[in-house]
N, C-alpha and C positions, 0 to 999 in steps of 0.2 A: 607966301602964306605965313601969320605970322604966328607967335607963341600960343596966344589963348585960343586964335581958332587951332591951333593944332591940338594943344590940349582934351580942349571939348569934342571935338574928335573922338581923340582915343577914346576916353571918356566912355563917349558913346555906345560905341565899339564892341568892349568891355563883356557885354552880354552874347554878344551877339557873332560876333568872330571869333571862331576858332582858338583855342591854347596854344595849338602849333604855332599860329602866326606872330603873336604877339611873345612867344618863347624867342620867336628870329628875331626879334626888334631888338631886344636885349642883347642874344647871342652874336647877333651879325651886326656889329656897329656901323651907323651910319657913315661913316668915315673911310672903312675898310675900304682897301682897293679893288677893284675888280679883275675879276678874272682875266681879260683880253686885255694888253696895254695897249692897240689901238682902237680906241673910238673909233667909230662909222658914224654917220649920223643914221636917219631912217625916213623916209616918206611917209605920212600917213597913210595907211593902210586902206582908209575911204577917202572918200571927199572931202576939201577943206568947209565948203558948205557946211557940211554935217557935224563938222567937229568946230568949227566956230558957232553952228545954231544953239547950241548949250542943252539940247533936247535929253531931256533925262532918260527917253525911250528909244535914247542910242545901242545900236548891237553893243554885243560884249565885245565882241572882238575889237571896235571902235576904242570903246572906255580902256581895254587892255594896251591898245598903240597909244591913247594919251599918257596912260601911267607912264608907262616907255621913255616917251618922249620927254618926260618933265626932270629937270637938270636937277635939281635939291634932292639927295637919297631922302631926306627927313620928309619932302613930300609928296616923292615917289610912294614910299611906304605908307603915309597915311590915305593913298589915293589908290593904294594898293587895298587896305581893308577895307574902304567903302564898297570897292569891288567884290569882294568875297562875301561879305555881308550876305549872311542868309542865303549862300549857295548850295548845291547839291553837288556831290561827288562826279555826276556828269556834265554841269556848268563848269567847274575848276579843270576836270580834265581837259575839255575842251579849250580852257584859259591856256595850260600848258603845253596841247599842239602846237599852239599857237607859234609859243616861243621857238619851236622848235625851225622856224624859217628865219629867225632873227636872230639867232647864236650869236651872230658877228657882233653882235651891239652889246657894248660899254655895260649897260645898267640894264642888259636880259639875264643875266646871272643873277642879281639879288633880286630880280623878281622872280626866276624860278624858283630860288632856293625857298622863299617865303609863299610861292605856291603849294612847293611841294610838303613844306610842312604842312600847310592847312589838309590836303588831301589826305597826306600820314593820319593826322588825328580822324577824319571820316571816312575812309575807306585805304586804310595802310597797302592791302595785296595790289590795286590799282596803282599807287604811286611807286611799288616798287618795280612793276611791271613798266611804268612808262620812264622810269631810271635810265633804262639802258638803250633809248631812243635818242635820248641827249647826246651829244657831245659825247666822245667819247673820258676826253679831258675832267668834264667833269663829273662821271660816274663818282666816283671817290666820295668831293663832297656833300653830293647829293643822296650817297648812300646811307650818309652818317646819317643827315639831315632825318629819311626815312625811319631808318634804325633807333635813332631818340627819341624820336617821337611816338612808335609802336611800343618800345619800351616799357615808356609809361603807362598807356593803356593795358596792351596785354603782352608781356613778356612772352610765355609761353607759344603763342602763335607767331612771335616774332622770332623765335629761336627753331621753329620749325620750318618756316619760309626759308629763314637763312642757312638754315643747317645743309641744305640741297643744291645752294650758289655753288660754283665755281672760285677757283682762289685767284687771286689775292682777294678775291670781294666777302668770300666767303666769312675767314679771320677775321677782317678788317668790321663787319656788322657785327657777328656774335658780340666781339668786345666791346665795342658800343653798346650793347644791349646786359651786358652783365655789368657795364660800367653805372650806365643810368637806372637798371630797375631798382625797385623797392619790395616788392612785392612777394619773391620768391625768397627762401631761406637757402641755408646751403645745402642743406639735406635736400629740397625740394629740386636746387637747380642739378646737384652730382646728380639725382634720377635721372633728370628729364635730361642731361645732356650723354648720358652712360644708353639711352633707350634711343638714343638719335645720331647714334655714335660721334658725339663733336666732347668728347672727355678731353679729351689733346686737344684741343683750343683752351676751354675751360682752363684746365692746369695749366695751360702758359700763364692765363689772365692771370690766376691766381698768383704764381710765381712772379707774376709782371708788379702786381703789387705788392708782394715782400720784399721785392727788391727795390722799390721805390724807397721803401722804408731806411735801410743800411745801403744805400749805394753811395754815401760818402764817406763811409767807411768800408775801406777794399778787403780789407782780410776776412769782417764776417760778409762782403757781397761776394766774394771768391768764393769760397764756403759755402756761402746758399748756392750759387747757382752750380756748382761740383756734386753735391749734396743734390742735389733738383731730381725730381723723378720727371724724369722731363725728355724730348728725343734729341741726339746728336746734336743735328741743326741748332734748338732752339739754346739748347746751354752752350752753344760757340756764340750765339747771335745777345745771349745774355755776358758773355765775359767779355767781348768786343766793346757793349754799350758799359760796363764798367771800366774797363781799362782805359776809354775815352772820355768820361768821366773825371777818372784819377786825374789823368795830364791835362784835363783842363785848367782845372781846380789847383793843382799844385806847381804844375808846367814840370820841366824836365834838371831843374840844376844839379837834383841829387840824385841822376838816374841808377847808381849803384845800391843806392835803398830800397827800391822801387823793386828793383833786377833782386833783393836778396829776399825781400817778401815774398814777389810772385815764386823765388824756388821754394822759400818756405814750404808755401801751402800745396805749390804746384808737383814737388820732387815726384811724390809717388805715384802719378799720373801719367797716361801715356800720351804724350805729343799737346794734350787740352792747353799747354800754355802760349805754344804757336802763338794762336792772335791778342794774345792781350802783351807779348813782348815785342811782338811788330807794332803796336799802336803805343808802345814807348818809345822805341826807336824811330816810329814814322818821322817824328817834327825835325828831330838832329840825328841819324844816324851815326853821323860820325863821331858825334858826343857821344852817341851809344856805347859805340864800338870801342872809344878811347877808355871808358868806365869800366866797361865789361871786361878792359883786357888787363884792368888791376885785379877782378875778385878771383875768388878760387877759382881751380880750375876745373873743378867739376861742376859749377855753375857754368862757364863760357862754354866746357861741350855739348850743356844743353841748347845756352840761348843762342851760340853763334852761327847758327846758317840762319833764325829770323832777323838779328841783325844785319847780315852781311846780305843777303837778301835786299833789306830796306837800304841798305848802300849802295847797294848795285844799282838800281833801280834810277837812283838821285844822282850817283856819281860813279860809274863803272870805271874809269880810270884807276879813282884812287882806292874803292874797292880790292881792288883787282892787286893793286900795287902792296897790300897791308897783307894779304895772305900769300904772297910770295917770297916774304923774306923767309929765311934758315931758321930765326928761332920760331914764327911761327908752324911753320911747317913740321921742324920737329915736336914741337909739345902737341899739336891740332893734328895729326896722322889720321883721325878717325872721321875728321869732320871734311878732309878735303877732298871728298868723292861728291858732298852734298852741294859744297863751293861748286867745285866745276861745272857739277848741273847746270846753276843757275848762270855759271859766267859762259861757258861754252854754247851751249843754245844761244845764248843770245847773240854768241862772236860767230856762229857755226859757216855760214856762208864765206869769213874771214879767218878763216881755222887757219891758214898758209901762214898768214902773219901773224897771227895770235899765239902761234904754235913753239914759238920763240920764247914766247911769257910764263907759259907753263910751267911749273919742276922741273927737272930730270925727270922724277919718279914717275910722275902721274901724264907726259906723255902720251904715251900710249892710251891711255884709258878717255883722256881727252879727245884726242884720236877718234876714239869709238865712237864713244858722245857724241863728236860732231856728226859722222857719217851715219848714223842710225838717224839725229835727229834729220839732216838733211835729205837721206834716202826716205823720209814719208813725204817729200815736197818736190821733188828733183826728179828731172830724167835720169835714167840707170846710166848714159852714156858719160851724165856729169860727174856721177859717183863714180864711175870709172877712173874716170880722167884725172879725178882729184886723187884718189891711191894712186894711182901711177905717181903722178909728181909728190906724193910723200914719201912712195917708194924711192925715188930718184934721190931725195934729200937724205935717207938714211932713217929713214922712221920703220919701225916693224906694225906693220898693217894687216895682218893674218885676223886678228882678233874682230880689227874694223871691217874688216871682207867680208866676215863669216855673219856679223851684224848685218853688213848690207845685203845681202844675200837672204839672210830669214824675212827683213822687208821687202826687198824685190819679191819673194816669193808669195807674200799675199796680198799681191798686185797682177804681179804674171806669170805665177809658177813651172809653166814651160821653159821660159824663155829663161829664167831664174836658172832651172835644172841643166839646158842646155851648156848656158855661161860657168855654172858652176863644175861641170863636168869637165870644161875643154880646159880650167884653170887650175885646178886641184892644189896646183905649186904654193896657190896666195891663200889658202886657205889655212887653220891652222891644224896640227897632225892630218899631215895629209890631204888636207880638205874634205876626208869623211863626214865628218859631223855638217860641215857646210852642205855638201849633197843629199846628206841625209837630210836635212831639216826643207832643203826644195822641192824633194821630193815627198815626203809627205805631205804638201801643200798641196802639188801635181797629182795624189792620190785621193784626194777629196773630191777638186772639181773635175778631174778626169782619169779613174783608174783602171782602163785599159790603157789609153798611152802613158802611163804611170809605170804598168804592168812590161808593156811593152821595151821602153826603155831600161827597164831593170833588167830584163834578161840580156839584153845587149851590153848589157856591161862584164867587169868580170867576173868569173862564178865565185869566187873566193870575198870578193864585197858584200855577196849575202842581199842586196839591194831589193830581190822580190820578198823577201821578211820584211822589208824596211814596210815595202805598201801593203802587203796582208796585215800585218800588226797594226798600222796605224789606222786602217779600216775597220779593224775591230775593237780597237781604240775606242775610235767614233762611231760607237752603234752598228758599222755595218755591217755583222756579222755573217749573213748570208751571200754579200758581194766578195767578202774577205776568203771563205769558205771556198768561192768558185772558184779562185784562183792556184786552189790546194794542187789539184792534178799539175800544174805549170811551173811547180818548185824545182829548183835541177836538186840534185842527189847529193850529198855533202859526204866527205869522208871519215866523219865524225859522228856522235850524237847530234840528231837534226833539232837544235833549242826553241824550234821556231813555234813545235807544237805547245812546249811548254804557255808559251805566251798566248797562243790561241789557246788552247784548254781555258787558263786562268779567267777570257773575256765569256767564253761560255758558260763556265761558272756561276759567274756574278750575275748573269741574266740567268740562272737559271735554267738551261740546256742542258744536262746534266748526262744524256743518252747522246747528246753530240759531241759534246765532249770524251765520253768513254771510245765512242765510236772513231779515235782520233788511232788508237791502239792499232785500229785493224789496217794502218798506214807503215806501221812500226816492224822490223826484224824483230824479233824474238829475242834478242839479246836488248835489247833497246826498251825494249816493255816493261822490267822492273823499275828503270829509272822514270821511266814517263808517269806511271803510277805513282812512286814517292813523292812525285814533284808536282803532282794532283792533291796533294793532300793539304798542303797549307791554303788555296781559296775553300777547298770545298770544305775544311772544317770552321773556315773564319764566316764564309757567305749562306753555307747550303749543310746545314750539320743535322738538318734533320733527316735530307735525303744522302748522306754518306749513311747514316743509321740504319736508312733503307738498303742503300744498293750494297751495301759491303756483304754480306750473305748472299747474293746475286752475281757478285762476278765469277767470271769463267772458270778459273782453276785454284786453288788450292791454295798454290805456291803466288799467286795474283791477290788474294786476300790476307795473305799471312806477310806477304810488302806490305800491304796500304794499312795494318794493322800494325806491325812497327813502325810505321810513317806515325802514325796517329798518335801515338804514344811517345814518340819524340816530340811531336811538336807540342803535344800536354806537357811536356817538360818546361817549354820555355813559356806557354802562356795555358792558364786552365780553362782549357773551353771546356772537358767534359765532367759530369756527376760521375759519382763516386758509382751508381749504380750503370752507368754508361761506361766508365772503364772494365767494371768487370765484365762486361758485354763484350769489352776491346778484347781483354786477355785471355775472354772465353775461345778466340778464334783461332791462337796462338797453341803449337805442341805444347807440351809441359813445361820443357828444356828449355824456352826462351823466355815464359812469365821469370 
């Protein structure tokens, strides 16, 4: 086809075909590549009879496999608008089932794309409906394609279609649609997007383009986007696209400039500079790391675990090697818990050998690190096996034990409680704490043999407190309660009610809780009552107001009335007309 007839063509066209379409001719250069980088060929869809008769009263479907088939995008497209010419939103749809058996071909993407705009401009709901028939691949740019096109028409109905999408599709339309209309003000779009709740899109767009404006300048685009009324996510995903910006633009020679800005701005923020000193460090880490270890030092113990981090990553050796000398270790004391994180996980399956590399100091706690991180991935027998032989080498592993142990426990907490009882030794003070924290595990998803094994222990471990309290802990207070009768006898004050009063309290239970007393000797009853007073004036102060003129005796109200009035000493829960209520309860002799 050559210049003039193509010309006259379009020409023609002009009136008659759609905005959408001839917007694509522009937008979508005839040159672009195509989506698929392998070509398929295709078969004609009918007979070659029919497509060599030149019959002008060929099906559509026919005329739509010859555009297809024709190698020139230039006259692809123009063989595409003859096509469309004076169609109906039900002709074009049907053009673009079409596509939908022929994906695999070369030049079936710019002729959807340029379907779908013409359908956008005549019936927009329809073409966004047949969006998601396609390809999956190409939802994206065919989303756009719809979205710019309704834009222009009618924003308002396009920002309610989209408001209802799913994400990423969801984002990804609106802004298209605030990027291209004309039509709405600002006042107009803050309503309509504040009544459709997409205001958090909106304010990205908007912030998307102030910051277009100053993103070659770092200090006011740090600023803006710190400044941004905007959520978490979006102002990390705005200081990321700045900080990546900067090093393009400048690269890295003077990374101690860069490192003395981002404190600048960054100092009095909490953690926000993370990723914009990772995406300085990313290109040369170790450049980083060499700059960073001239400036102050109260800059290095902000940025040095992002850099060392982007070290590791690229070169864990020598990482590894640069935070284990003497002077860094002394001066960075604060930062080597964060180090190890990052180098220990990653060694942790090799901890035996790595374990030599470590400090002195920090030992131990590496130790842990590894066994915690490995005890979520590992059988219990390997976690075993691996304390033993660091046991062997002189390493103290009580700390790592008592770690493996709270994760064996929310895996198998029987089996947890079992191992942790017959070892007590490897544990650390005793291995109380260890047992204690498996058996709370064991008292969730099973507290009768929770129950059961706590009394088989010995009475002086207290261990049936351990699962009543942590069942009432967790809500269960009626579970926690039935196991009251099956406490053994303690030779002391029994603390245990204290703890349970306190969870009755806070729910509100306030008659179960008093009802705790009638468990108590009588010598045991003033304390139990004083030690009632701090949830129930912090939780339930309206009903102490009630019940304190209601309890039993005399000398039982005239405790919980000096409780009351001690604990108004340390913090003012009550009015000045509620004290004198307090000390109306009170003899003379002790107001």
């Amino acid at each position: 086809m050559n210049s003039p007839r193509l010309v006259v063509c379009l020409a023609s066209l002009t009136a008659g075909v759609g905005l959408g379409v001839l917007i694509s001719f522009f937008v979508f250069s005839p040159d672009r590549a195509e989506m698929n980088a392998s070509p398929q060929s295709i078969g004609s869809i009918y007979s070659s009879e029919n497509i060599e008769s030149g019959n002008s009263q060929q099906p559509a479907s026919n005329s739509l496999a010859m555009v297809i088939e024709l190698e020139s995008p230039i006259e692809r497209r123009a063989g595409l608008y003859q096509l469309v010419n004076n169609k109906s939103s039900e002709q074009i749809t049907e053009f673009i089932k079409q596509t939908f058996d022929i994906e695999n071909v070369q030049s079936s993407y710019s002729v959807q794309r340029l379907l779908f705009a013409e359908l956008a401009r005549i019936d927009p709901a329809k073409s966004l409906e047949l969006v998601w028939k396609t390809a999956r691949i190409r939802w994206g740019p065919l989303l756009d394609v719809v979205a710019m096109q309704w834009s222009m028409s009618a924003p308002d109905n396009a920002l309610r279609a989209f408001s209802v999408l799913e994400e990423p599709w969801k984002s990804r339309a609106l802004a298209v649609v605030f990027q291209h209309q004309d039509t709405l003000d600002v006042v107009e779009l803050k309503d309509l997007t504040q009544s459709l709740n997409i205001t958090d899109t909106f304010v990205k767009w908007t912030y998307e383009g102030q910051l277009a404006a100053v993103i070659d300048e770092p200090r006011k685009a740090f600023t803006l986007a710190l400044e941004a009324d905007t959520s978490y996510f979006h102002r990390h995903y705005m200081l990321t696209q700045i900080a990546r910006r900067w090093v393009e633009r400048e690269g890295i020679d003077d990374i101690s400039t860069m490192l003395s800005l981002v404190y600048d701005v960054f100092a009095d923020t909490r953690f926000l500079w993370s990723s914009v000193v990772s995406e300085i460090a990313a290109p040369n880490p170790e450049l980083a790391w060499k700059q960073l270890s001239s400036m102050p030092l109260e800059i290095q113990k902000l940025f040095a675990d992002d850099v060392f981090d982007e070290w590791f990553e690229r070169d864990p050796d020598a990482a590894i090697e640069a935070i284990r000398t003497q002077e860094y270790v002394g001066a960075m004391a604060s930062e080597m818990y964060s180090h190890l994180l990052t180098w220990i996980r990653a060694v942790s399956d090799r901890i035996l050998e790595y374990i030599e590399l470590v400090p002195e100091d920090y030992k131990m706690i590496a130790i842990e690190i590894a066994v915690e991180h490995l005890a979520e991935k590992s059988p219990p027998n390997e976690i075993i096996d691996l304390l033993t032989q660091l046991r062997l080498r002189g390493f103290n592993t009580q700390e790592a034990t008592s770690s493996f142990v709270s994760v064996w426990s929310t895996k198998d907490p029987l089996a947890a409680v079992e191992w942790a009882s017959d070892n007590l030794d490897q544990g650390p003070r005793d291995g109380h704490w260890m047992l204690r924290t498996a058996l709370e595990r064991l008292a969730l998803s099973d507290p009768e043999r929770a129950m059961e094994f706590a009394l088989k222990q010995p009475e002086e471990r207290r261990l049936e407190d351990v699962v009543i309290l942590e069942l009432m802990q967790q809500g269960e207070l009626d579970k926690g309660l039935s196991f009251l009768p099956q406490i053994r006898e303690t030779s002391g004050y029994p603390y245990i009610y204290n703890g349970i009063s306190y969870h009755l309290i806070v729910a509100g239970r306030i008659e179960d809780a008093l009802a705790l007393a009638d468990r108590l000797e009588e010598a045991e009853k003033p304390q139990f009552y004083s030690r009632l007073v701090y949830p129930w004036l912090r939780f339930e102060l309206e009903s102490l107001l009630e019940f304190l003129p209601k309890l039993p005796t005399e000398e039982t109200r005239r405790t919980v009335a000096i409780a009351v009035l001690g604990e108004q000493e340390r913090y003012p829960y009550l009015t000045a007309n509620e004290l004198d209520y307090i000390r109306s309860l009170l003899p003379d002799e002790t107001n």
